[in-house]
C-alpha positions as CSV (number, residue, x, y, z in Angstrom):
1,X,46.6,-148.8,-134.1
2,X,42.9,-147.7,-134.1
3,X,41.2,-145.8,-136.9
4,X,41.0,-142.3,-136.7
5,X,36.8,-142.8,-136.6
6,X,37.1,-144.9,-133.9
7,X,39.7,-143.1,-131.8
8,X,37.4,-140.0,-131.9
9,X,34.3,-142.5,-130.8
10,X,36.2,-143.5,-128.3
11,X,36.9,-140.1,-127.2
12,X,33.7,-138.7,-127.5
13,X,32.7,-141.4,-125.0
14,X,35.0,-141.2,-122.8
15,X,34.4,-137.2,-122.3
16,X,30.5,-137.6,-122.2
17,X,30.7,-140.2,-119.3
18,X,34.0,-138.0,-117.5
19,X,31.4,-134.7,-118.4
20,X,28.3,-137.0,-116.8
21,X,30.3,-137.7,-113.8
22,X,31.3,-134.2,-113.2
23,X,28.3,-133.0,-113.7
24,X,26.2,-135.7,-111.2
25,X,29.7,-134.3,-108.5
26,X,28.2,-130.8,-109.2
27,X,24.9,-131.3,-109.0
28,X,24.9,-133.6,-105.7
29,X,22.5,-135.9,-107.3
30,X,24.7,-139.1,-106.5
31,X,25.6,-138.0,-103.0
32,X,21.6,-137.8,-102.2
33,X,21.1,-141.5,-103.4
34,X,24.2,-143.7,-103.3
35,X,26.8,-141.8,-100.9
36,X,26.7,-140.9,-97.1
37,X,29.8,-138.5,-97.4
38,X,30.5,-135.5,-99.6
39,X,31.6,-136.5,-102.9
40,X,34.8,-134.3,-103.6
41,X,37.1,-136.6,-105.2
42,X,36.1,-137.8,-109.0
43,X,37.1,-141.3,-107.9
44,X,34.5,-140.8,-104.8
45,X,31.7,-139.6,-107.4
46,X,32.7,-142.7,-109.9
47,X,32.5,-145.2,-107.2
48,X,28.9,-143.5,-106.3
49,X,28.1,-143.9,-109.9
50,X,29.2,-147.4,-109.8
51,X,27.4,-148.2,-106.5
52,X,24.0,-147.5,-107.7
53,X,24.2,-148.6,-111.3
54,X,25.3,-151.8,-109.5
55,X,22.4,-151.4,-107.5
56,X,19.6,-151.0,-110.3
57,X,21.3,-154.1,-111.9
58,X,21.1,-156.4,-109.4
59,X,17.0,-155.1,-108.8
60,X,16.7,-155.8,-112.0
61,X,18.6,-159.3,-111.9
62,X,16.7,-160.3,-109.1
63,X,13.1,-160.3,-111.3
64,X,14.8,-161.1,-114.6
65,X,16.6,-164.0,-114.1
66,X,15.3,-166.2,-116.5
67,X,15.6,-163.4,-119.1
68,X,19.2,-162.4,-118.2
69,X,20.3,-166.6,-117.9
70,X,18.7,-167.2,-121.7
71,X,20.6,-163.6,-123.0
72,X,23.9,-166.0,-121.7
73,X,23.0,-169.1,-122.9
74,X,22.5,-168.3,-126.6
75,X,25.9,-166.2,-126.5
76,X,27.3,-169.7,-125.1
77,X,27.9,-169.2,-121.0
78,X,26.4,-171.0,-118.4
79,X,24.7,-169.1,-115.5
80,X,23.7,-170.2,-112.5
């Protein structure tokens, strides 16, 4: 069983992203970017979420690739 410090960490993180998420539903700041249909499900607005933090990743993949393949190789995976 987990400590009791690291069960309330855990916790704590999972209600600030659950909190995030709702909020973003709310707020309609995913729908704008990432979604072509209204975002009334918390599964819909996760998968929006998702979707663009995906999104920003592989942007950011795409011009750091020699950065992200050294980050694997010293933690002993091959990439590429």
């Amino acid at each position: 069983m987990r400590k009791k410090d690291a069960l309330l960490r855990h916790f704590i993180l999972v209600f600030t992203a659950y909190t995030l998420i709702l909020y973003q539903q709310l707020m309609g700041g995913l729908r704008k970017r990432y979604a072509n249909k209204s975002l009334t499900t918390f599964a819909d607005t996760l998968e929006a979420f998702l979707t663009g933090i995906s999104y920003h990743f592989l942007g950011w993949l795409a011009k750091n690739l020699e950065v992200f393949a050294a980050h694997k190789a010293e933690r002993g995976f091959v990439w590429g």
